[in-house]
C-alpha positions in Angstrom: 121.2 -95.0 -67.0 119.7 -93.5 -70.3 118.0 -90.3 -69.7 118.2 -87.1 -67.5 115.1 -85.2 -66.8 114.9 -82.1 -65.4 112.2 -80.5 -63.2 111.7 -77.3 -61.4 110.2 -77.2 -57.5 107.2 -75.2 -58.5 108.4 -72.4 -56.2 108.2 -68.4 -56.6 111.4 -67.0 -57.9 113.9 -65.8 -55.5 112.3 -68.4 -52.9 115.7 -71.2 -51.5 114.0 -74.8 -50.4 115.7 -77.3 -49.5 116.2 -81.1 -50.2 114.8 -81.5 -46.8 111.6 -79.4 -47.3 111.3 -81.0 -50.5 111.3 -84.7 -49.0 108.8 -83.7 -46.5 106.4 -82.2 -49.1 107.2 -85.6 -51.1 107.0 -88.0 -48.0 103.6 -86.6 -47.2 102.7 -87.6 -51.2 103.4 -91.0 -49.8 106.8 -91.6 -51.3 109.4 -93.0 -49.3 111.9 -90.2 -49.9 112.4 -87.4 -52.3 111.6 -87.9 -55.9 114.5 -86.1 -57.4 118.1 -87.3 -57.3 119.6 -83.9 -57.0 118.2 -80.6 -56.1 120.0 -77.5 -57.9 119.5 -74.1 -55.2 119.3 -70.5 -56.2 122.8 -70.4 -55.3 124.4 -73.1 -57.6 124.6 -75.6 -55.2 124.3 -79.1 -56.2 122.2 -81.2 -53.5 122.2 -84.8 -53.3 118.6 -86.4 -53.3 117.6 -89.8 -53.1 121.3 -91.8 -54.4 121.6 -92.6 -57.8 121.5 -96.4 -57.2 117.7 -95.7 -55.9 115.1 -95.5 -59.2 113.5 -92.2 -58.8 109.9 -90.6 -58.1 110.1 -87.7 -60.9 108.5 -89.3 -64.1 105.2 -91.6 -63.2 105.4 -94.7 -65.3 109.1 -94.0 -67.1 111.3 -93.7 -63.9 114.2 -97.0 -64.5 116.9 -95.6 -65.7 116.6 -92.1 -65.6 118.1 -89.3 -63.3 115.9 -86.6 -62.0 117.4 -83.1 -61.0 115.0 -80.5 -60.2 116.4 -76.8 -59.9 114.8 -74.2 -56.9 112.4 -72.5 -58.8 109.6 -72.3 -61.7 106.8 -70.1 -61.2 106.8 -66.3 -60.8 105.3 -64.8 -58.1 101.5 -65.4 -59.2 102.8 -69.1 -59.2 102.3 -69.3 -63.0 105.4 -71.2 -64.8 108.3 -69.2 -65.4 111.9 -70.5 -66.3 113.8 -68.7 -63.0 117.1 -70.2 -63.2 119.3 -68.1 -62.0 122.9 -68.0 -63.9 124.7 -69.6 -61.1 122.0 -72.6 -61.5 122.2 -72.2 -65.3 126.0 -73.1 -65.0 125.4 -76.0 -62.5 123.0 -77.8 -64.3 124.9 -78.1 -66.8 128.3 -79.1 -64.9 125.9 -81.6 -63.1 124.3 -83.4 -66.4 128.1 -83.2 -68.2 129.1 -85.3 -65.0 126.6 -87.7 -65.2 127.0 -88.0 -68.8 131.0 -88.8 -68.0 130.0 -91.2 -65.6 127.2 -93.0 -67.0 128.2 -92.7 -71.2 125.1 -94.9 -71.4 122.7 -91.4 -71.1 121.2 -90.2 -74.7 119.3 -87.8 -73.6 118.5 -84.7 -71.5 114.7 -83.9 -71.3 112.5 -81.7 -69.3 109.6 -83.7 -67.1 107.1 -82.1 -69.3 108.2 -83.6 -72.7 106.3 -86.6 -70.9 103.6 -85.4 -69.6 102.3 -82.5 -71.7 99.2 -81.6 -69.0 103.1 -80.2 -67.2 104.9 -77.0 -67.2 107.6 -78.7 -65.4 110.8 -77.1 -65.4 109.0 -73.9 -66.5 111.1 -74.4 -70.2 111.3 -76.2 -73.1 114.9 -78.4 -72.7 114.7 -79.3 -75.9 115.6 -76.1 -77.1 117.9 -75.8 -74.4 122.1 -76.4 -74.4 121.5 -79.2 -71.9 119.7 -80.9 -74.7 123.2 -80.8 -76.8 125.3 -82.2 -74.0 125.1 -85.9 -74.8 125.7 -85.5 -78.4 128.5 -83.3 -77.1 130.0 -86.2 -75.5 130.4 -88.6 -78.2 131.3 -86.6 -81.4 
């Protein structure tokens, strides 16, 4: 593993959906099983997607060795991007990536889904500008 992108669900603030809503809407896009390897809920929660081991369905054409989390969230309630991350999903994305970094010190980078696709909002902010970006670097001083 090199990379972890993160994504948003595209859903109105406020509004919890879960891993398995998420595979169904993915299923029916004629993926065989969620895109994301973890899902992040309003709460904090940290959701096991499709396993690690399994390349994901988050980034067309740049998926091998990357790990997709996607947070609950990422439009307002006229469905236009918004960064909704609530504080409890603030602190667990960033616990999640600094875990994946520990176990995979192999991962430079933490992006957002639209640094590679720039037609994207997706995750609703720029993770470049973002502590998550610092959290590799913050691994190896």
């Amino acid at each position: 593993m090199w990379e972890i992108v993160i994504h948003c669900t595209a859903t109105p603030e406020g509004r919890d959906v879960s891993v398995e809503t998420i595979r169904g809407w993915h299923r029916k896009n004629g993926w065989s099983d969620i895109g994301y390897h973890y899902v992040v809920a309003l709460d904090g929660t940290i959701q096991p997607g499709r396993p690690e081991a399994v390349i994901g369905a988050h980034v067309s054409g740049h998926n091998a060795g990357m790990i997709g989390i996607s947070y609950v969230g990422g439009c307002d309630a006229k469905m236009q991007p918004k960064d909704t991350r609530t504080p409890a999903q603030r602190d667990a994305l960033m616990a999640a990536c600094r875990a994946l970094i520990a176990k995979y010190p192999t991962i430079a980078k933490v992006s957002g889904h639209r640094d590679y696709d720039a037609g994207k909002a997706c995750p609703s902010f720029d993770v470049r500008k973002d502590p998550l970006s610092d959290l590799p670097k913050e691994a190896r001083p």
